[in-house]
N, C-alpha and C positions, 0 to 999 in steps of 0.2 A: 714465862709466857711470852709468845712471837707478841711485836709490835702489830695490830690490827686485828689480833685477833679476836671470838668471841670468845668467852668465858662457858665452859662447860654447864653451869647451873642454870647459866642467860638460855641456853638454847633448851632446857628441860623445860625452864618456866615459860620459854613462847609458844613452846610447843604443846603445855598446856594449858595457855590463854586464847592459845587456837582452836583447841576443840572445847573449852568452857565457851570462845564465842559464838561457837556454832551449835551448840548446844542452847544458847542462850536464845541465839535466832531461829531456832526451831522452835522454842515454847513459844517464841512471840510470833510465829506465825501461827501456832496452834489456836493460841487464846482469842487471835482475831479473828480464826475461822468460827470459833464457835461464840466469842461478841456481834460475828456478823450473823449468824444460823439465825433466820426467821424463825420466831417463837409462835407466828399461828397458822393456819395450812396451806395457806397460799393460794385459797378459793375465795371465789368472788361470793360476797353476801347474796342469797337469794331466798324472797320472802314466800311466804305461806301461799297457796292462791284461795280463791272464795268461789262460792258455787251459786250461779243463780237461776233457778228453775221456774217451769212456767207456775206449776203449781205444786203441791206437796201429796194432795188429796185428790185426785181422779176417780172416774168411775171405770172401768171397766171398758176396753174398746176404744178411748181415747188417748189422742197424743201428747207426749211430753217430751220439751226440749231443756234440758240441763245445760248450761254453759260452765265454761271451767275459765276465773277471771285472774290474770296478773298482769302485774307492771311489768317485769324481768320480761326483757331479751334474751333470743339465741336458745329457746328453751324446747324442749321437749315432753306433748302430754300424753298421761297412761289415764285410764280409769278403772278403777276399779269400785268391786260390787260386794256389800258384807269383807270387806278386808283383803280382799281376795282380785286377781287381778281380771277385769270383765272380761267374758267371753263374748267376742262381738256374734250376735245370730240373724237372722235375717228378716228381721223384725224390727233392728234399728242401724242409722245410719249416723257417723262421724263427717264431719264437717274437714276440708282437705288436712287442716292445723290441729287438728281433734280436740276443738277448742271446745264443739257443739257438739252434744249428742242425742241424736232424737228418738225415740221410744216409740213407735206407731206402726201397730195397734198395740197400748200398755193393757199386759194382762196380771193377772193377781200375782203369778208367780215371780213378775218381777218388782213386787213390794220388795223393803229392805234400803239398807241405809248402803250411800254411793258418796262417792270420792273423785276429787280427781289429783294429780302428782304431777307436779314440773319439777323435770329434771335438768341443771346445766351443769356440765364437763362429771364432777365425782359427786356433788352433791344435788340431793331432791330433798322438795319440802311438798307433804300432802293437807289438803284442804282440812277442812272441819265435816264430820260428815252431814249428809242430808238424808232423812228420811222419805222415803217414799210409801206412801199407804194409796194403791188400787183397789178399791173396791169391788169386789167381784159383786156381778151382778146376781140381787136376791132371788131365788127359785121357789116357787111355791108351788107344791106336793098334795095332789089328791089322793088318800091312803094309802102313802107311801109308796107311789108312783114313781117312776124315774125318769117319764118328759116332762118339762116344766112348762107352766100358766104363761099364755101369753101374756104380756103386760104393756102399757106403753105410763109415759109421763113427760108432762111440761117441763123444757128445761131452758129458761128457769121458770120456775112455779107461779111464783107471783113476778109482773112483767111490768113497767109503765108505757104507758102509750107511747106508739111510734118505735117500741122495740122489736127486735125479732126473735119469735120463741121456737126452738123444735118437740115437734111432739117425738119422740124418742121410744122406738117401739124396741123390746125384747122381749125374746124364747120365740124366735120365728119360725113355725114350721118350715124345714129345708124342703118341702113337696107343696108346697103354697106356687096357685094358680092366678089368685086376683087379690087385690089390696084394696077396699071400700074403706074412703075416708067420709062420716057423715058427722050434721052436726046435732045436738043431741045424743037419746042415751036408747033409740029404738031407730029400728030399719026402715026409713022410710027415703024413695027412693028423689021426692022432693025435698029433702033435706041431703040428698048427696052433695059431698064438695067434690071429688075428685076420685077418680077409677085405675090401675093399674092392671093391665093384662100380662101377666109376667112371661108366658110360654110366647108370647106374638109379640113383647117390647113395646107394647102398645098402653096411650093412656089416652082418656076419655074426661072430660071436666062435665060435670055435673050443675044442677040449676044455682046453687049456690058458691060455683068456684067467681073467685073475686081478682084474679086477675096475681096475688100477693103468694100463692100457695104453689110449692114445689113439691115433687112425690119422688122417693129416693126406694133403689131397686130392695132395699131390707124394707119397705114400708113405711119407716118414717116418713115425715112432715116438716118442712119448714113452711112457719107462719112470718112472714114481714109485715110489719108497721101496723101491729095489731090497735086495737082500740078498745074503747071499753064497751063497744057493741058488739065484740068477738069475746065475751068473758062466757063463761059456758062451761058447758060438758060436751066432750067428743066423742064420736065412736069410733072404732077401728074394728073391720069385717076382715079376717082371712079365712078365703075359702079353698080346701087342698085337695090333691090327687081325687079322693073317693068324694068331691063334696061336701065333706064335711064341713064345718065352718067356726071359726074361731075367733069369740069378743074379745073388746076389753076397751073398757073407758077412762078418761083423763075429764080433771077439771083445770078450767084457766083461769085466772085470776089478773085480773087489768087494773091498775091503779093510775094515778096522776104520774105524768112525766117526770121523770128525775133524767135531769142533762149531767152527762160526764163532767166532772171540775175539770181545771186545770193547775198547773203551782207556778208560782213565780219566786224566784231562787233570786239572792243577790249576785251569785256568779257559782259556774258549775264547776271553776276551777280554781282554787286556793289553793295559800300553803301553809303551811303546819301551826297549829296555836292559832290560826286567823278564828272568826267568828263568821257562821253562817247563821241567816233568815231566808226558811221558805216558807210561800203561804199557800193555802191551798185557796183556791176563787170557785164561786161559785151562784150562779143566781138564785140557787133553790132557797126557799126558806122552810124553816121547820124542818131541818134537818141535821144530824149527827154524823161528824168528820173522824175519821182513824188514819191513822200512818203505816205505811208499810215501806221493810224496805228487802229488799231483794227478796219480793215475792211472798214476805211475810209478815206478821204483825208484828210493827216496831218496837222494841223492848227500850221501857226511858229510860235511863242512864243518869246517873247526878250532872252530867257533865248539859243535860241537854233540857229544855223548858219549853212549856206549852201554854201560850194564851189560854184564858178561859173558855171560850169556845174551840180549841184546838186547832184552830183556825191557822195557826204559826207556829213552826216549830222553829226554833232556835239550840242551833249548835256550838257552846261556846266551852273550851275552845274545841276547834273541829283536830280532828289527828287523823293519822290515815287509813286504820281500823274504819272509819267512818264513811270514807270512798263507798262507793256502789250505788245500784237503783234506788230510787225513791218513788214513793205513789200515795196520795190521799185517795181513801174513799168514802162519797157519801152517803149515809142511809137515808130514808128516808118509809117512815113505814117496812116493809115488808121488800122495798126495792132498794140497792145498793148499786153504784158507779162507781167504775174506776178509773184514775186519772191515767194519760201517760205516763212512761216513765222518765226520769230526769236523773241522770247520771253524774254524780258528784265526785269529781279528781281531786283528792287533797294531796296537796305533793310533799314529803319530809322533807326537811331543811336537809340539805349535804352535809356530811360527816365534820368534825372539824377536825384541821390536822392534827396529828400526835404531838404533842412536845416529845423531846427525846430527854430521857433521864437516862442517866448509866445503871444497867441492871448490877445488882449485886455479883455479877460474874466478869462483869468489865472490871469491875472497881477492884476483886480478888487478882484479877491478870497486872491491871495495871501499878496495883503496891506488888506485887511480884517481881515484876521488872526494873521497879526502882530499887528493892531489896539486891535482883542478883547485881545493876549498875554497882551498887554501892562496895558492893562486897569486892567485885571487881577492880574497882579503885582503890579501895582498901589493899587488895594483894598485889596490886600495880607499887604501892608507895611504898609496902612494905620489904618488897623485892628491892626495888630502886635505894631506900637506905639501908639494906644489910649488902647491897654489893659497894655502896659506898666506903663502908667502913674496912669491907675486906681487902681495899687497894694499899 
């Protein structure tokens, strides 16, 4: 063998420690691409939203506005109707962010349960639904007739002083020429409150208009700051195209003042596991307090407590489920008040960081790699003393 030379064996074994090494740094680049592969989808967490509506129970002809509430930014709202995605008609209007959607005039056909959906980048999370029940307004059928009884009604029925009530007339003849508001339960024209000429747009106030009474083009009536010398029975006179003429009377009912409460919260904005007290205030006495909250009757919960006159409610601890409107209302007799509403932010505590633990696929790569080191050194030493000896 020439002086300097290599040894024929030496250049087998580097030349397969060559591609054992690159072999070996391929797997160790494999095994860190997939110790590094995020194990969850790389979307931002975005919570459920809540729905809060004016009311749940309408009557027929009146508005309603649904709001759709979240905390998430950057988001995008759908609504939808029975499951299904709503067809907007022309009968209600979205608010620019289609945060608000209002319903006016709400008719029976759009009773059914409503949703609303934020969407951000690949994921959406949809509300809980809400029920809606419109009452269509009752018809009542003289044998079996198919135009329906004029009718009117107090709304609301029973009133306290210094409220304002509409008389709320339905099944208006569409060929009605005058509108006679009297009070009482016969035609007398000393007992007129108030006259509508509907073909002229013309109205006439009668001996007993009181300065309180407005006349709306369907016939209704608004009554302000009634008293209890306005409790009664009313008439309403429509007279149509042939003359004809069509009754229908309402009773009012006026009781003792009941003032609106108010509540007073320890603070509108907390944060998670804090404790909340709101009270509801109120001057009236002999009366009976309820909780509502996003428009509905408070459901209590273990987590939450109420003085014996319900006076306080207490929130302990408060979580963010808990966020939304609040409202007391007092009865009192046959009249009920409702507060404003007071809007409670409870904010979750931030996530806390991850500890990092090696998942069971690091820990597989990394004795791998000490395994082929080993082996590697193993065939390094072994090669090194059998060309020892063969000098």
């Amino acid at each position: 063998m020439a002086t300097g030379s290599v040894p024929p064996r030496r250049i087998v074994f580097l030349l397969l420690l060559k591609k054992r090494l690159k072999l070996q740094m391929l797997l160790l680049v494999l095994m860190l691409m997939l110790i590094a592969q995020p194990n969850d989808g790389g979307f931002e967490p975005v919570t459920p939203p809540s729905i809060q509506v004016t009311n749940t129970t309408v009557k027929d002809l009146m508005s309603i506005f649904l709001t759709c509430l979240s905390n998430d930014t950057g988001i995008s709202i759908h609504w939808l109707f029975n499951s299904q995605r709503l067809r907007i008609t022309n009968k209600m209007m979205l608010s620019p962010n289609n945060s608000t959607l209002q319903i006016d005039p709400a008719r029976s056909e759009n009773s059914g349960d409503y949703q609303c959906e934020v969407t951000k980048g690949l994921v959406n999370k949809r509300s809980d639904r809400i029920t809606l029940n419109i009452k269509a307004l009752l018809l009542t059928f003289w044998n079996f007739a198919t135009t329906a009884e004029l009718t009117v009604e107090a709304v609301p029925p029973h009133a306290g002083e210094g409220d304002n009530v509409l008389f709320l007339a339905h099944n208006v003849p569409e060929t009605q020429r005058f509108f006679n508001w009297f009070r009482g339960n016969r035609l007398n024209m000393s007992n007129s409150i108030i006259r509508l000429i509907t073909y002229r747009s013309k109205i006439e106030k009668g001996p007993l208009y009181s300065e309180r009474e407005t006349i709306y083009t369907d016939g209704s009536l608004l009554f302000k700051n009634v008293t209890k010398k306005d409790a009664g029975v009313y008439l309403l006179i429509v007279t149509v195209e042939d003359l004809d003429e069509k009754k229908a009377t309402l009773q009012l009912y006026v009781h003792d003042p009941v003032t609106p409460p108010s509540i007073q919260v320890t603070n509108t904005t907390v944060k998670d596991l804090m404790s909340i007290f709101l009270t509801c205030l109120s001057n009236d006495t002999g009366i009976s307090i309820h909780w509502l909250f996003n428009s509905q009757r408070l459901r209590i919960t273990n987590k939450m407590m109420l003085s014996p006159n319900n006076s306080t409610l207490q929130i302990d601890p408060a979580r963010s489920e808990n966020s939304g409107d609040y409202q007391c209302e007092v009865t009192k007799g046959l009249v009920n008040k409702r507060s404003d509403r007071i809007t409670l932010n409870i904010k979750g505590e931030p996530p806390k960081p991850k500890k990092h633990r090696p998942s069971l696929r690091g820990i597989i790569g990394i004795v791998a790699q000490c395994l082929m080191g080993l082996i590697a050194v193993i065939f390094v030493l072994v090669f090194l003393w059998r060309s020892r000896r063969g000098r």
